[in-house]
Every structure is written in structure tokens, then in C-alpha cells.
C-alpha positions, 0 to 999 in steps of 0.5 A: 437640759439640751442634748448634744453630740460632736461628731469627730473625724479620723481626719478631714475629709471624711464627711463631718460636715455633710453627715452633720448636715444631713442627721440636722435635716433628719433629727428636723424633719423629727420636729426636734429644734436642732442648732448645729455648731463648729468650735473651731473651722479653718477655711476660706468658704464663709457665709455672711449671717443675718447677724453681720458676721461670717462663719464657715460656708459648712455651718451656714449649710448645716443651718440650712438643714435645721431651717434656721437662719444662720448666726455668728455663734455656730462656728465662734471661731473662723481661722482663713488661712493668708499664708502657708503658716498663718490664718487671719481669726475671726471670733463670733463672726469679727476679725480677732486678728491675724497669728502664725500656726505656732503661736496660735496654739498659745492664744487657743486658750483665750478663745475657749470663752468664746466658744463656751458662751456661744454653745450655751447661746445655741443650747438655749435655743435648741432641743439638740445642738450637733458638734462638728469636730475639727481635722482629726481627733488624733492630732494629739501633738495639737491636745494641749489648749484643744477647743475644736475637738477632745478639748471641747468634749471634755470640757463639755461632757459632750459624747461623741462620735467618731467618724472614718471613710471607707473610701479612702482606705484603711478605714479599719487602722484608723478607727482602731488607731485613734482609740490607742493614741487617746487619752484614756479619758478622751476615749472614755466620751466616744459612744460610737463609730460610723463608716462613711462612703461605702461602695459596692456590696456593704455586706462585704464590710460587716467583719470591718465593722465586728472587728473595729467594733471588737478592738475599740469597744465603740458601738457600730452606728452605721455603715454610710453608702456613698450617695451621689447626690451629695456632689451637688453640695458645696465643697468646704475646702479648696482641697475637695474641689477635685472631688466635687468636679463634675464629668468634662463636658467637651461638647458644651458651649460655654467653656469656662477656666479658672486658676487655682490659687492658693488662697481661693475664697468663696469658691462656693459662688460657681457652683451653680455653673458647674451644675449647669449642662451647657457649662464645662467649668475647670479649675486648672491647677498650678504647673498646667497652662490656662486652657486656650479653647476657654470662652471664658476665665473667672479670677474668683475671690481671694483672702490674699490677692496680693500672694495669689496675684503673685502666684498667678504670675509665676504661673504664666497666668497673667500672660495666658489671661491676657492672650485670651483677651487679646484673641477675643475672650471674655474675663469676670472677676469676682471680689478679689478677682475684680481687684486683680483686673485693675491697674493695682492694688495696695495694702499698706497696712497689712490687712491680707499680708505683708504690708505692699503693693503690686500692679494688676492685670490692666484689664480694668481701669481701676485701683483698689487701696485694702484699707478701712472695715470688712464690710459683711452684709447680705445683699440683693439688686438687678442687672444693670443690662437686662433687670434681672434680679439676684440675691447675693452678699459682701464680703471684703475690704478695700476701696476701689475706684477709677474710670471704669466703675461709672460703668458697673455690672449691677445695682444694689438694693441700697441705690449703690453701684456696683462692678465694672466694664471695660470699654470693650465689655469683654472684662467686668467685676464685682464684689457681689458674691453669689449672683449665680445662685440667683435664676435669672441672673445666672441666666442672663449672664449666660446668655451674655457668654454664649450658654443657655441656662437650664431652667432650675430652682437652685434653692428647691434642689438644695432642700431636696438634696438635705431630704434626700440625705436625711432619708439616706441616713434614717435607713444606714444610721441608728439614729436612735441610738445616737439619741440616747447616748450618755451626755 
């Protein structure tokens, strides 16, 4: 039978998804067939799978590292959150429909089937296939109904391991902590502990890792220094862009800003111009003005944008956005951030909110009308301005028409059109996410702003980092000893 491991969290942010990455590219480089798989991931960062559904943009990285194609089976339930208290569901990479926390708890069951059958897809392929828990594996108030943690361990016999970061204090508290909160037959599945993001002397932590060890009865299975390199990944959660920030760059020319909004998707498209040296790229938090020495402000994209256009404006965005063009700056929009530029968007059904409308920035002369199917496709085409290729994909709903469309940014593989100009080409916008990942275009489309790109191959420096992180962990985790954990 295949194997399998689920690896838990003290709680979110401790690493799951970058350790699962990197033991997928370890266990790999192994020639093991090696399938990662998430029950359940709550985020706005999804990827679009080659099978015409979106999963999180954490599983389409881990697929990555087992090199294999991403599919809609390896995070069946996608939860995007529209408000603070509700999420739109995504079941094997389809829209399910939309609840409020509460009444989520009481649909959970409905969805184990689904996660069931889409694990025993993976198995079918795999020689090990590598659970990523949910949050915390303490969330006992959330127990009941459980399918993103000890609800599927126990339903699966799956063995796991628990996972807590050194960095973020009080490691030892909770590692300890978890195991006397669990059921006792919860804990019964846990095989072993691993402490993550070590730095300094790791000596100093051995009597940590003896005495969590000695309390719990759980095998220790690593001590994980930090690695630097990692910076370099996608962040999975809004929440960790502050910590994937690189240093302030003052001396560069192009100076980009971008509004955090609450309900930020696909925040992974600029990326690569964070790791760009000619770029200093800020994403400005709620309470701070949009920095008056910007080249350039990109709207990225939105699972809400009517919501978050409301909070921009209540931020005094909207007025610093328009100032900054009126002094001669330059503002892309990118899928919901292109909506926002228009004149106004309407969704009166529903799909991202209460049903309503609301008037754009007046940036771009266009409307957009939130009706019809999500349209989810992988895409490629060039540059309408200089042929410059990209690769890239879709992922939205809506309609967006006017003038400003017979002037659009790129041409799609398919013979479509795509984005917009203002008449003074200072405001462009697309539904295309990430064309920066894309040499030439990122390239081009700095030099429009001002910046010379350096010359890199992104997706070289993506496997490299996942080498580079597997063999970080064959030295600081038994992974062997991972490999022959009881079912």
C-alpha cells in the first residue's frame, strides 16, 4: 500500500508548507513517486491546475517539488476567504458555494467524501503521498467534523508529525501543550516532533528538544536551522508578506507601492519584482499614506473588490492614487485591480458579496459586470508593445468592457485580447496573472517603468531553491526515520 505522512502545526505559520515542499523534492531526488495533498487550505494564493481547477498556490509549489503537474485532487477543498467571517468553497477545484465560519463547521461533513476520494486518487499514483495539516492540531474547539487535521488522520490511519517554530517563541510550551490538549487517541498517531527555523548555535536547543521529547514521548526528528534561501518562495498567506519583505532598497530606481487590502489574491504575481535589485517594491499597510516618491502603484488582484475598493477609499487610497497620477505616475491593475481602475463595477447577483455596485477610480474607461463562470485556464501570448513572450493564467469572473479595451496590453495565444491603456498609457490592466514570471516580459515591462531587469531564469532559481532546501533537510531531519513510521 502507498505510504503516507501528514505533517501538523503548533499552529500556522510554522513552516508546513515549505518542510513538505522541501521532504517532496528530498524523498524525489530519491526516485520515490512522491504526490503532496492538503484536505483542506484557506487562502486566497491559487494556482490554476492543468486540469481546469484552482487549488492553493502552497500545493501547486509542492507539486513542483515532486515534479509533477499540479491537479485539483491535491488540496480538494480550497476555502477563499470574501469577508471577515465567510469564505467562497472550492471543492476539487469548482466553486461549491460560499458559508460563514459557523455554519461551515456543519457542512465539513459533507465534504469528507471529497477528500476521501481525492486521497485514494493520489495513493493510486504514488509511492508516498505527504499531508499537509491545516492551522493548528490544537484547534480542539474545531474537532468535531475535523477534515484538515486529527479528523483526517484518524480517519486515514495516517501517522504524523508535529511541527513547531523555534523563532517565534515558546516552542517547547507548545509542542508540550498540544500533546495535553489531544484526545489521547489523536495523539496516539503522532510519531514524532520537528523544530523548525533554528538560529544561531543549535547546540544551545538539544536540552529543548530532550525535554519535549521526555514529556510527550514523541520521537525527535529534526532541528531545522533557518535557511535564508527560502525568502525567495511564495508566501502562502497575506499575513506572511511582512516576512518575505525583502531589505528597503532606497537607491533604486523604480519604486513601487502597493495597497494591502484585506482581501489581496494572487499577491504571488509580484514576486519576482520584489527579487528584482533595480526594484524597491512596498506593500503599505492600512493607517500608512501611499508613499508620494512611487514610480509606480500596482492594484493587485481581489477575491472581494467591491469590499476592498471600499476599503481603499476609506483609507484616503483612492485620493493618494489619483494625486500620484496627476503628478505624472504610472498605475497597473492586475484582475481585480484592473476592475477597480474603471469607471464601475456591479455584481448583482452576488458572486464576491452582497449583491451591489460601486464606481471605480475613473482611471480606465471601462465597466466590469461580475456575472457569468469563473474562467480558470492557463495562458501564454506576447506583449502587444515590443512581442515579448509570457506565460501566465486566468483566474476571475466578470465582463469588462468600453473604450479603453481596443487598446489592451497583450495578445493571447488563443487570438484574444487582453487589458487596457489609458489615452495617456500611464494606466494599463489585465486579467493576466503572472506575466512577471515570464523573462522577457517582466523585462520589457520594466523598461517601460523606468528599471532594467537583471537577467535571471526565474524558474532555474525556483528548482534550485527546492535542491537547495531538500539537501538543507537530509542533513537536519531523519528522514529515514520519517520513512518508516507506522501507518
Amino acid at each position: 500500500m502507498t505510504r503516507a505522512l501528514m505533517f501538523q502545526g503548533t499552529g500556522s505559520s510554522v513552516g508546513k508548507s515549505t518542510l513538505v515542499a522541501g521532504i517532496a523534492r528530498a524523498l524525489a531526488n530519491r526516485g520515490l513517486r512522491v504526490r503532496p495533498f492538503k484536505p483542506q487550505n484557506m487562502s486566497n494564493n491559487a494556482a490554476v491546475t492543468p486540469d481546469g481547477g484552482e487549488i492553493g498556490r502552497a500545493q501547486a509549489l509542492q507539486a513542483r517539488a515532486c515534479r509533477v503537474a499540479p491537479s485539483v485532487d491535491m488540496n480538494p477543498i480550497l476555502l477563499k476567504p470574501q469577508s471577515d467571517i465567510g469564505a467562497q468553497i472550492i471543492v476539487q477545484g469548482s466553486v461549491f458555494g460560499s458559508a460563514k465560519a459557523r455554519d461551515y463547521q456543519s457542512i465539513k461533513p459533507q465534504l469528507m467524501p471529497y477528500v476521501l476520494e481525492s486521497f485514494a486518487r493520489l495513493q493510486a499514483q504514488a509511492d508516498i503521498v505527504l499531508v499537509e495539516g491545516a492551522g493548528s492540531a490544537s484547534e480542539i474547539n474545531l474537532r468535531a467534523n475535523d477534515i484538515a487535521n486529527m479528523g483526517f488522520a484518524r480517519a486515514t490511519g495516517t501517522p504524523v508529525i508535529l511541527i513547531g517554530d523555534i523563532d517565534r517563541g515558546g516552542v517547547i510550551a507548545s509542542l508540550v501543550g498540544t500533546k495535553t490538549v489531544l484526545d489521547p487517541a489523536d495523539a496516539a498517531l503522532i510519531g514524532g516532533f520537528i523544530v523548525n527555523r533554528m538560529r544561531g548555535d543549535a547546540s544551545l536547543f538539544d536540552a529543548g528538544m530532550a525535554a519535549i521529547a521526555a514529556h510527550t514521548g514523541w520521537r525527535a526528528l529534526g532541528l531545522v536551522p533557518h535557511l535564508e534561501a527560502l525568502r525567495s518562495l511564495p508566501a502562502e498567506d497575506a499575513a506572511d508578506l511582512a516576512t518575505h519583505a525583502p531589505d528597503r532598497r532606497s537607491d533604486a530606481p523604480l519604486k513601487i507601492a502597493v495597497p494591502l487590502l484585506p482581501y489581496i489574491a494572487n499577491f504571488d504575481d509580484l514576486d519576482p519584482l520584489r527579487a528584482e535589485p533595480a526594484v524597491d517594491l512596498r506593500f503599505i499597510a492600512r493607517g500608512t499614506p501611499l508613499p508620494t516618491d512611487a514610480t509606480l502603484i500596482i492594484l493587485p488582484g481581489s477575491k472581494a473588490t467591491i469590499a476592498d475598493l471600499a476599503v481603499l477609499r476609506s483609507e484616503g487610497w483612492d485620493i493618494d492614487i489619483l494625486s500620484h497620477h496627476r503628478h505624472g505616475g504610472a498605475v497597473l491593475g492586475l484582475c481585480g485591480g484592473y476592475q477597480m481602475l474603471g469607471r464601475a463595477i456591479a455584481d448583482p447577483t452576488g458572486l464576491e458579496g452582497p449583491p451591489g455596485a460601486a464606481a471605480g477610480l475613473g482611471l480606465l474607461d471601462i465597466e466590469t459586470v461580475l456575472i457569468g463562470d469563473k474562467r480558470l485556464t492557463a495562458t501564454s501570448g506576447h506583449l502587444l508593445a515590443d512581442g515579448a513572450a509570457f506565460t501566465g493564467f486566468e483566474m476571475h469572473i466578470g465582463r469588462t468592457t468600453g473604450p479603453a479595451t481596443a487598446d489592451p496590453l497583450l495578445r493571447l495565444a488563443d487570438g484574444r485580447m487582453d487589458g487596457a491603456h489609458a489615452p495617456d498609457r500611464r494606466v494599463i490592466g489585465t486579467y493576466i496573472h503572472g506575466i512577471f514570471t515570464a523573462d522577457a516580459a517582466r523585462a520589457s515591462l520594466l523598461h517601460r517603468f523606468g528599471a532594467t531587469a537583471a537577467p535571471r531564469e526565474l524558474d532555474r532559481e525556483i528548482d534550485a531553491t527546492l535542491d537547495s532546501l531538500a539537501a538543507h533537510l537530509e542533513r537536519h531531519l531523519a528522514i529515514d526515520t520519517l520513512l518508516t513510521l507506522p501507518r
